[in-house]
C-alpha positions as CSV (number, residue, x, y, z in Angstrom):
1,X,97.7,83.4,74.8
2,X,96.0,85.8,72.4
3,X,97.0,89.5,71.4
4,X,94.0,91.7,71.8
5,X,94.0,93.4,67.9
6,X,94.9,92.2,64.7
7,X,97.3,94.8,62.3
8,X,99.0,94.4,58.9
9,X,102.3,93.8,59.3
10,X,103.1,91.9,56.1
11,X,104.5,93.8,53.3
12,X,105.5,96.5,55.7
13,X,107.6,99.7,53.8
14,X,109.6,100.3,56.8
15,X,112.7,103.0,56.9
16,X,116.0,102.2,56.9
17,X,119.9,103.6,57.4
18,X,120.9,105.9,54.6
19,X,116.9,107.3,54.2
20,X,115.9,104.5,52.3
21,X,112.8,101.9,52.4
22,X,112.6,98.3,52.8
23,X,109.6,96.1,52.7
24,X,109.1,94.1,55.4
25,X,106.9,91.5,57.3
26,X,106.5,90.1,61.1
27,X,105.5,91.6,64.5
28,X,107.6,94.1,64.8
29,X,105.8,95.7,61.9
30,X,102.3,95.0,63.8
31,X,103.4,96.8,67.1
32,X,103.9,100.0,65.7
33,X,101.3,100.3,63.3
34,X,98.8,99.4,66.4
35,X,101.1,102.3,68.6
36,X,100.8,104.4,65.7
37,X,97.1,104.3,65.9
38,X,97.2,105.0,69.9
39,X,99.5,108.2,69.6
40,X,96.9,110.2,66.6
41,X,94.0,108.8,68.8
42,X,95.6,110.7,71.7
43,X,96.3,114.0,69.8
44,X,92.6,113.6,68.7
45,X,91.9,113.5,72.3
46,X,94.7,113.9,74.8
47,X,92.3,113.8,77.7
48,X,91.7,109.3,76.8
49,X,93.1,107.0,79.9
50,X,95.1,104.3,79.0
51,X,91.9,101.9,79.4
52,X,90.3,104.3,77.6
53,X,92.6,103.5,74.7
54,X,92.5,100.2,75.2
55,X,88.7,100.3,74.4
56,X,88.8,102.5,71.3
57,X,91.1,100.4,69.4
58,X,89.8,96.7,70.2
59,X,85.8,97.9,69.8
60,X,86.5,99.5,66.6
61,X,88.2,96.7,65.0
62,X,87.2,95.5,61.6
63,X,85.8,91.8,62.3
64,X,86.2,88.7,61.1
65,X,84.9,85.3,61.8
66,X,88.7,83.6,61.0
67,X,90.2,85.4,64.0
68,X,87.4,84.1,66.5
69,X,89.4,82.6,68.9
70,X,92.5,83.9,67.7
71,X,92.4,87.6,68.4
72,X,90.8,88.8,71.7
73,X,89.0,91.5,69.9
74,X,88.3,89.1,66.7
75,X,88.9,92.0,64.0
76,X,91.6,93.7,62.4
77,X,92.5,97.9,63.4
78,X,90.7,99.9,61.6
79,X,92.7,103.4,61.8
80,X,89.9,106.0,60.6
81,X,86.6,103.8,62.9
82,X,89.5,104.3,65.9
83,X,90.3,108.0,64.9
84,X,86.6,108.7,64.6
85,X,85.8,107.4,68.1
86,X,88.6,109.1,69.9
87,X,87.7,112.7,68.6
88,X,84.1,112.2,69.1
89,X,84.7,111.1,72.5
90,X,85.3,114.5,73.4
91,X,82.1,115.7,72.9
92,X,80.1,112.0,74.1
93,X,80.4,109.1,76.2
94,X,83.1,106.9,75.3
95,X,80.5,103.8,74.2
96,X,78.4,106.3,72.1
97,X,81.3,107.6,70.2
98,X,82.3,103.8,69.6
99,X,79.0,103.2,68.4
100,X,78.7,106.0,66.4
101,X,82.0,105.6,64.6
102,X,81.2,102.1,63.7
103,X,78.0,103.4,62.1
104,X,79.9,106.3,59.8
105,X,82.9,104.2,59.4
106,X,82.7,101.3,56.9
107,X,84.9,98.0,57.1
108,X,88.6,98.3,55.4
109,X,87.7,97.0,51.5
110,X,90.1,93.6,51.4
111,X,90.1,94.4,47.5
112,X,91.8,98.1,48.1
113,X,94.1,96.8,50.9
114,X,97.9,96.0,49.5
115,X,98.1,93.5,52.1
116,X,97.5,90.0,50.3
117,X,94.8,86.9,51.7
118,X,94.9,83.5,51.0
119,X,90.9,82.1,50.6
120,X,90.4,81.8,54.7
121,X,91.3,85.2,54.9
122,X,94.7,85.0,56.5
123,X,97.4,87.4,55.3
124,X,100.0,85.7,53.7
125,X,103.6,86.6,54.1
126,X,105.7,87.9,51.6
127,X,109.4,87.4,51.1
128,X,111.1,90.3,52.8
129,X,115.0,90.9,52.3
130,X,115.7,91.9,55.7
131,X,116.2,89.0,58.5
């Protein structure tokens, strides 16, 4: 009924045929930029179970009160608080790097993000000219 993280996937430069780029918005923007997150947390440490995964990227989330309810985690990925957590969880416990990466690692600034919001918060999607 709910996905577990939140991710940009509006206004998307994705790669096309012929090594071009489009922009482009929906889910299937989302999924990758969320598996893109899992794979470098892996190389940072390749030793992380699957549930150990699982935890890095919903507890280092950037939250917000508009996706209570609507997001199991209730924040938006936040690549560098997740990339932080996985490498120092080779030298901690998996909670204490989590904690500690949330203290170092600062909320995404809406105002330096490309990704626009309408005055709730909610990304709003732009026109993309592949369907």
């Amino acid at each position: 009924k709910m996905v577990e993280v939140a991710a940009p996937g509006v206004g998307i430069e994705s790669s096309i045929p012929g090594d071009l780029y489009l922009t482009v918005s929906g889910t299937s923007q989302a999924s990758p930029f969320v598996a893109n997150i899992a794979g470098r947390a892996v190389d940072e440490n390749p030793s992380l179970s699957n549930s150990d995964l699982k935890m890095i990227l919903m507890a280092t989330v950037d939250l917000k009160d508009y996706l209570k309810g609507k997001v199991t985690s209730g924040g938006i990925v936040n690549v560098s608080r997740a990339l932080m957590a996985a490498k120092l969880s080779k030298s901690m416990q998996l909670f204490e790097a989590i904690s500690t990466s949330r203290l170092q690692v600062n909320d995404i600034d809406p105002t330096q993000s490309k990704f626009q919001s309408d005055e709730e918060g909610y990304v709003i999607p732009l026109p993309s000219l592949f369907y």
